[in-house]
C-alpha positions in Angstrom: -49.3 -27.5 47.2 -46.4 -28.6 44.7 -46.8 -25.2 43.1 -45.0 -23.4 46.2 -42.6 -25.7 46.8 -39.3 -24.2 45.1 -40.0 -21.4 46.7 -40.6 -22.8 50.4 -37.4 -24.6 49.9 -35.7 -21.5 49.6 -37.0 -20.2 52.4 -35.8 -23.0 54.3 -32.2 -22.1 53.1 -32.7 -18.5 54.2 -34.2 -19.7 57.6 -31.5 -22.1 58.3 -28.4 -20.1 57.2 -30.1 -16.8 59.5 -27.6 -16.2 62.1 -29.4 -15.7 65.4 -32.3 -16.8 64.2 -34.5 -17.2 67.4 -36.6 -15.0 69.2 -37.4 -12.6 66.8 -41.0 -11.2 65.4 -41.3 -13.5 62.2 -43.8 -12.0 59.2 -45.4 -15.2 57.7 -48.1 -14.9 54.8 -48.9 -14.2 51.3 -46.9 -12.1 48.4 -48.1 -8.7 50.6 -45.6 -10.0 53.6 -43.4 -11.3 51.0 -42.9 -8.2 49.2 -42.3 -5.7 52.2 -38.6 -4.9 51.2 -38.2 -2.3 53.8 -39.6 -4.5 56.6 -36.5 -4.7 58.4 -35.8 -0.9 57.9 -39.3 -0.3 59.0 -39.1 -1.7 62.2 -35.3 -0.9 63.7 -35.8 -1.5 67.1 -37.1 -5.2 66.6 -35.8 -8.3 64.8 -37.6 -9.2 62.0 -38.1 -12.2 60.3 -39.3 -12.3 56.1 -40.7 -15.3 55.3 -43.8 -15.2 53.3 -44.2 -16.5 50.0 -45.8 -15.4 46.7 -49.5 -16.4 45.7 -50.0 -18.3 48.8 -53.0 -18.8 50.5 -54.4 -19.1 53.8 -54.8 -23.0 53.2 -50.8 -23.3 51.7 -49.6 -21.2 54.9 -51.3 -23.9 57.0 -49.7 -26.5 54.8 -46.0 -25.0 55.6 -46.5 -24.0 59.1 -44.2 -26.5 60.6 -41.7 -26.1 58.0 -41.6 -22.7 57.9 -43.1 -21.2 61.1 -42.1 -23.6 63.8 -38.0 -24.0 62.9 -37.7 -20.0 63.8 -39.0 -20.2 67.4 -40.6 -16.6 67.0 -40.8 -14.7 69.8 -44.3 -13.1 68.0 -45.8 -14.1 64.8 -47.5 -11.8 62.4 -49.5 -13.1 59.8 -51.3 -11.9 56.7 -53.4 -14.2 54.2 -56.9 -15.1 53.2 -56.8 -12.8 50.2 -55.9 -15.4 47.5 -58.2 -17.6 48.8 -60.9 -15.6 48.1 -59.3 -14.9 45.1 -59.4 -18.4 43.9 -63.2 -18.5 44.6 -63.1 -19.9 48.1 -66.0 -18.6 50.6 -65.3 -16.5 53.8 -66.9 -19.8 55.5 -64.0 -22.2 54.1 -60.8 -19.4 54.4 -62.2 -18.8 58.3 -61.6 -22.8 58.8 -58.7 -22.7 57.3 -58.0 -20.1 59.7 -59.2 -22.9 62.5 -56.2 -24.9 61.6 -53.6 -22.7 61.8 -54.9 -21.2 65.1 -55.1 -24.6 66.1 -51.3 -25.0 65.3 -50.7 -21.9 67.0 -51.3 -23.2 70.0 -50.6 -26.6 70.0 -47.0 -25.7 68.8 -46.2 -22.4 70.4 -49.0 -21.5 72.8 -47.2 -18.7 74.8 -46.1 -16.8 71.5 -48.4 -13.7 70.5 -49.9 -13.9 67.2 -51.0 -10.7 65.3 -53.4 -11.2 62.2 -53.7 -8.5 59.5 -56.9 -8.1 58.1 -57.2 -8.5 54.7 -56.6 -5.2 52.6 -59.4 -3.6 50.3 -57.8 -4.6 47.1 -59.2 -2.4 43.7 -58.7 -5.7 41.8 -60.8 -7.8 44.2 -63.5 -5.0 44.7 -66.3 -7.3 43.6 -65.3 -10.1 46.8 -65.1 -7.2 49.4 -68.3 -9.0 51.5 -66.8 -11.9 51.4 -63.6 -9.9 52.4 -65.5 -8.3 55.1 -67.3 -11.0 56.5 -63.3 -13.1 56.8 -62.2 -10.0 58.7 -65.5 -10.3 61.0 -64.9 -14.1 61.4 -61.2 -13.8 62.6 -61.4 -10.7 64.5 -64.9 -12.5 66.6 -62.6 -15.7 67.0 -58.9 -14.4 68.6 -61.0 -11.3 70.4 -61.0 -13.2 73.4 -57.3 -14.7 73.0 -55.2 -12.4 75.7 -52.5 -12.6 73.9 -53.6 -12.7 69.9 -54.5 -9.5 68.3 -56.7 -8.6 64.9 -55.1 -5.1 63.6 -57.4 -3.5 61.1 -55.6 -2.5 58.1 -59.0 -2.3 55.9 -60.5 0.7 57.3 -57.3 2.9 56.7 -56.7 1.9 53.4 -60.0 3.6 52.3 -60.9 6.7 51.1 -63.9 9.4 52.9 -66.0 7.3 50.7 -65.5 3.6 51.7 -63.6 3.1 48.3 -59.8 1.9 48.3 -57.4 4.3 48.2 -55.5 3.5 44.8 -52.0 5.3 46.1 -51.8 2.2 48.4 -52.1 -0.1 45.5 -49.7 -0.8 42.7 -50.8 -0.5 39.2 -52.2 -4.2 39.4 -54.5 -2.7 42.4 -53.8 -5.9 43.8 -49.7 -5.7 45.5 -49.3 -3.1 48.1 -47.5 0.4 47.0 -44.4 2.0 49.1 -46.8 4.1 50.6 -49.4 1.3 51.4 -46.2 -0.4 53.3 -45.7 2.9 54.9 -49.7 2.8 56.4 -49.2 -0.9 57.3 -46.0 0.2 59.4 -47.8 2.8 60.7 -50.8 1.0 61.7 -49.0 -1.7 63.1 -46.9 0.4 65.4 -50.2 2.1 66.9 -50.4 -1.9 68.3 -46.4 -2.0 70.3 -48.0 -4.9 72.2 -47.7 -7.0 68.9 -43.9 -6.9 69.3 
């Protein structure tokens, strides 16, 4: 986990010199949360939080939980990861347990705070792991579906086109990072969920 740790040092600067930093929805994940420039402009009427990190995984965003999640007593968490995981060559079994561990954070550390997970995106670039995509999305969404107060928002489906294939205008030229207007469906998507917030 060395590899992230300039970068979640930083974010500990940014989360400690944040004025009025509690009680707001915080975005925790990989480089797709990391990346969403607009976030705050994107969502006005709440307070947002940025504090993903590039390249990390599911596992590493267990790793940094109480460093990173815990010090800006969100009022709601949402949380995207797994897809560099899978990336990396882990299975959907191993990314889902790793999933375990953070849900088991979750509620040992802030059990009356919603938690949103976004599924993981239909990436071009990862095309050829899109069962093992699928079958993560399954895994979560079965696990929290009976949590009152967690929520699995399907980004996947939307970012397809009429013939289950991804829908490259969503997709940087890498077909990996997430183009303005695939930010624009995540916003859009997330907003048809207001409970979230």
């Amino acid at each position: 986990m060395t590899w992230y740790e300039e970068e979640v040092q930083q974010l500990e600067k940014k989360i400690r010199s944040t004025p009025n930093l509690t009680g707001r929805t915080v975005f925790y994940g990989s480089s797709s949360i990391r990346l969403w420039a607009t976030l705050e402009r994107d969502f006005p009427d709440h307070r947002v939080l940025n504090i993903g990190f590039g390249g990390s995984t599911l596992a590493a965003c267990d790793w940094f939980f109480e460093r990173l999640v815990l010090p800006t007593q969100p009022r709601a968490l949402i949380f995207y990861a797994g897809d560099n995981d899978l990336g990396d060559g882990r299975l959907a079994e191993e990314v889902f347990l790793f999933f375990e561990t953070l849900l088991t954070k979750m509620q040992h550390y802030l059990p009356d705070v919603p938690f949103t997970y976004i599924s993981i995106k239909p990436s071009p670039s990862r095309w050829h792991l899109i069962d093992r995509i699928r079958l993560v999305n399954e895994l979560i969404r079965q696990r929290i579906a009976d949590i009152s107060t967690y929520h699995f928002v399907d980004i996947f489906t939307p970012m397809l086109d009429s013939k289950g294939h991804p829908r490259w205008e969503f997709f940087e030229a890498d077909g990996l990072h997430l183009s303005p207007k695939g930010y624009a469906i995540w916003r859009q998507v997330l907003m048809q969920h207001p409970a979230i917030f």
